[in-house]
C-alpha positions in Angstrom: 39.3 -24.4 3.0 38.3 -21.7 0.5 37.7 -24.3 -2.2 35.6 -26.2 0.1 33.3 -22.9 0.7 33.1 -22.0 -3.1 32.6 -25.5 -4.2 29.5 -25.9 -1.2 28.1 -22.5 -2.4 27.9 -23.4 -6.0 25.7 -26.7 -4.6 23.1 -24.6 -3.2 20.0 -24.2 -4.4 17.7 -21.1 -4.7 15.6 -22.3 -1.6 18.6 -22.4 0.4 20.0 -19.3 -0.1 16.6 -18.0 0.7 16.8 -19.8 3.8 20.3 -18.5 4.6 19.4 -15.3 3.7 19.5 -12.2 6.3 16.1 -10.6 7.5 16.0 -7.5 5.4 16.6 -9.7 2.3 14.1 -12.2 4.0 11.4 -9.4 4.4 11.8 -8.0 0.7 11.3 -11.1 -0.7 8.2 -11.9 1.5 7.0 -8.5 0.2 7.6 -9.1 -2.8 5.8 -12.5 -2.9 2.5 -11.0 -1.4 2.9 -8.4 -4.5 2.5 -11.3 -7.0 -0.1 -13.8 -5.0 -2.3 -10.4 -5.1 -1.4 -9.4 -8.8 -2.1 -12.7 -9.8 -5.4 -13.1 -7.9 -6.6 -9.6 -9.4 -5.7 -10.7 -13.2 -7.3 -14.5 -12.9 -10.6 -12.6 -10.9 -10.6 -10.0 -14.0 -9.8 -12.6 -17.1 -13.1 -14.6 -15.6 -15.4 -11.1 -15.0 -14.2 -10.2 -18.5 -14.8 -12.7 -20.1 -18.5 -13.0 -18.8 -19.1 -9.5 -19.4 -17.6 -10.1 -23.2 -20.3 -13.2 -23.4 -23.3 -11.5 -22.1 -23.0 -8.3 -24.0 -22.3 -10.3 -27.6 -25.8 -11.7 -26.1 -27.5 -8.4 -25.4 -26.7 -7.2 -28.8 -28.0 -9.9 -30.7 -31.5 -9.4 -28.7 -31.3 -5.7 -29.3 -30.7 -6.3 -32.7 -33.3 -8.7 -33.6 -35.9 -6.5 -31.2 -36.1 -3.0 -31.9 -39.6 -3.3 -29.7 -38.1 -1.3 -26.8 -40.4 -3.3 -23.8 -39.1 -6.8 -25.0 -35.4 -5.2 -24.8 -36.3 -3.8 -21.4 -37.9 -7.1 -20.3 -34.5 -8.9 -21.7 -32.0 -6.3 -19.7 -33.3 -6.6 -16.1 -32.0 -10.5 -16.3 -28.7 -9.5 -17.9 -28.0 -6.6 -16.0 -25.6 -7.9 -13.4 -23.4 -9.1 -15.9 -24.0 -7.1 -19.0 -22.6 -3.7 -19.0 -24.0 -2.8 -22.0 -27.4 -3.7 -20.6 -27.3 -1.6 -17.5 -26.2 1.4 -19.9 -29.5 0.4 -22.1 -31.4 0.7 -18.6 -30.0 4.1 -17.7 -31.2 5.5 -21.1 -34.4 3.6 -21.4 -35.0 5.0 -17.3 -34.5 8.9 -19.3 -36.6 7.9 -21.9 -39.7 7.4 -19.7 -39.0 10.2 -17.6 -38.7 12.1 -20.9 -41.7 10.5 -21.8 -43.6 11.3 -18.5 -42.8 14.7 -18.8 -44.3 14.8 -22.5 -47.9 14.2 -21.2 -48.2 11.6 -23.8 -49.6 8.6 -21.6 -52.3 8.6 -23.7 -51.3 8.7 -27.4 -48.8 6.2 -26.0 -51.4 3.7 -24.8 -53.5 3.9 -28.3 -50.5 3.3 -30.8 -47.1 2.6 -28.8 -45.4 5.8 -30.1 -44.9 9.3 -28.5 -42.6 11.9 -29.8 -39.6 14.1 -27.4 -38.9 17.5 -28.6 -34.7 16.1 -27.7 -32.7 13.3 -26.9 -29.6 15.3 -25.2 -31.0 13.8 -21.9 -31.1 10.4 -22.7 -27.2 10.6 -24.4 -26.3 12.3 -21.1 -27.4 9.8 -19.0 -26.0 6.7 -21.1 -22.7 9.2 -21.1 -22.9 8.4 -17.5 -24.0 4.7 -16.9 -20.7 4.0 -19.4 -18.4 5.9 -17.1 -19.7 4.2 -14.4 -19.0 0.6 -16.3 -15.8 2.0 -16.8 -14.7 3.1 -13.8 -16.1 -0.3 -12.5 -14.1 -1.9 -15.1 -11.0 -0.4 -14.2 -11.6 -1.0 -10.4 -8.3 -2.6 -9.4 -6.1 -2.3 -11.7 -4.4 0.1 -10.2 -2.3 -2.7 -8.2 -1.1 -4.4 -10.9 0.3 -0.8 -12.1 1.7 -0.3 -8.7 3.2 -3.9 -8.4 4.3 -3.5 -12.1 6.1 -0.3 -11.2 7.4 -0.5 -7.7 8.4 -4.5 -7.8 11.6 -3.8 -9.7 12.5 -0.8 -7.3 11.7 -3.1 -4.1 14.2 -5.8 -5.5 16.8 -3.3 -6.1 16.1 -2.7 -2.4 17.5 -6.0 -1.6 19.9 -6.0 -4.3 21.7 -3.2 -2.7 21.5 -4.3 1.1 22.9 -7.8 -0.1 25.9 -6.3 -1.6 26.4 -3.4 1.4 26.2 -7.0 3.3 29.0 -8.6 1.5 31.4 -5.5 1.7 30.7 -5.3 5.1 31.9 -9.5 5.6 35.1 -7.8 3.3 35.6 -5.6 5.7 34.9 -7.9 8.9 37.4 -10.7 7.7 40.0 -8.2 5.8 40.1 -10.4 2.8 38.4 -10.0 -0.6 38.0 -13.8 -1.2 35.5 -15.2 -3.4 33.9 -17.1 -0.9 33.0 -14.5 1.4 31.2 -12.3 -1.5 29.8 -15.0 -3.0 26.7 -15.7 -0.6 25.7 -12.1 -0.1 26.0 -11.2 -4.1 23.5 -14.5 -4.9 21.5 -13.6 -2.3 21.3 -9.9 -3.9 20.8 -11.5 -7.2 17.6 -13.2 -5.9 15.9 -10.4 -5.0 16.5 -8.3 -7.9 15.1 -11.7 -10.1 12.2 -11.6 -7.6 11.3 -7.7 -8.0 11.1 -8.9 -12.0 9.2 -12.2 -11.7 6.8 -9.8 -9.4 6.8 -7.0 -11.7 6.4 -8.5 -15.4 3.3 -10.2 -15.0 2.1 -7.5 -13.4 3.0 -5.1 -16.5 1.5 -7.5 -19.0 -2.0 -7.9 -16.9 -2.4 -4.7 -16.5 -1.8 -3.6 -20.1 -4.0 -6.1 -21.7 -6.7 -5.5 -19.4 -6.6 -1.4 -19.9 -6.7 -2.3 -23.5 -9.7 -4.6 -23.3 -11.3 -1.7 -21.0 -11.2 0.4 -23.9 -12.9 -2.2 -26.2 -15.3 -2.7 -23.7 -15.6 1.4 -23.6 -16.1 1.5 -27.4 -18.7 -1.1 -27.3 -20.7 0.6 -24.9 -20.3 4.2 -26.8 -21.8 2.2 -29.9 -24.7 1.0 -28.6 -25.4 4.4 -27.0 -25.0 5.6 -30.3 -27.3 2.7 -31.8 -30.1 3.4 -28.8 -30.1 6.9 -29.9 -30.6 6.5 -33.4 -32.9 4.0 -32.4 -35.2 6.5 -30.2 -34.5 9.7 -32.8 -35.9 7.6 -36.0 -38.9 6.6 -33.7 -39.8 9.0 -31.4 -38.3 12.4 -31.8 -40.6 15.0 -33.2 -39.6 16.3 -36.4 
């Protein structure tokens, strides 16, 4: 009879020893699947914003670039600003520049040649300082599930590792005999869980990490172009 248990165990697939599984076991693993249905949407969601945000500010470069007229910029940023975050931080300084400008008194030198000189600059940086912690921060915007799934999964398997095995001692105890075929089920069923908790949590880990990292490119792109709009502005319009 024993042999007939262990060998009808050994036939059973994953699926049914899901099936057969208890409630708590049952409950971890639903958990556990919502975890990586979520993870999995965030990381698809952000490899597609990325990738449209890498695309149109390679784009907004090139036209800043090969315009250094500062209206024809402008003009090209309000239809890339949705997407581009390195054209809403050009928006945020070029919005300081003309209050900078306003508050110069310059309208009409500025109407005659196209140039008017600021005494400083520190406002303009300030404000682009700003727009790319914004971007950032929007950049970053949830990612701190995937950290969460990446570091609780594991933990949430163990879980149901544990309660499967406190299970199966509890069937030793029940029948009074340490046969294989009454530890078997409840030590698979364990297993499962604690395979779940890492097939939740190492995507998770990996998504998360290579989408901090290309934050931080993202990040350094932006702080060079706020670098490249400021020399821009000092060579051409800061009083010396």
């Amino acid at each position: 009879m024993g042999a007939n248990t262990v060998a009808a165990t050994s036939h059973q697939s994953v699926i049914d020893m899901v099936l057969a599984a208890g409630s708590v076991a049952k409950g971890v693993l639903v958990f556990l699947l919502l975890f990586s249905i979520i993870s999995w949407a965030i990381m698809i969601f952000k490899w597609i914003s990325y990738r449209r945000i890498h695309g149109e500010n390679a784009a907004f470069n090139r036209i800043f670039n090969k315009n250094k007229s500062l209206d024809s910029i402008f003009s090209a940023s309000k239809n890339m600003h949705t997407t581009s975050s390195i054209a809403r931080v050009f928006l945020a300084g070029y919005a300081e520049f003309e209050s900078e400008f306003r508050a110069s008194g310059s309208a009409t030198q500025m109407e005659e040649n196209r140039r008017f000189f600021l005494e400083k600059i520190d406002g303009i940086a300030r404000s682009m300082e700003r727009a790319t912690a914004q971007e950032v921060t929007i950049l970053e915007r949830y990612l701190f599930f995937l950290a969460t799934a990446g570091a609780t999964a594991p933990f949430i398997g163990l879980f149901g590792t544990v309660w499967g095995i406190m299970e199966s001692f509890r069937s030793i105890g029940l029948t009074s005999s340490a046969n294989i075929a009454v530890v078997a089920p409840g030590i698979a069923e364990a297993l499962i869980a604690t395979a779940a908790g890492l097939i939740t949590a190492v995507p998770a880990v990996i998504g998360y990490n290579y989408f901090v990292q290309q934050t931080k490119v993202f990040g350094t792109e932006m702080d060079n172009f706020t670098l490249d709009f400021l020399s821009l502005i000092e060579k051409n319009f800061v009083k010396r």
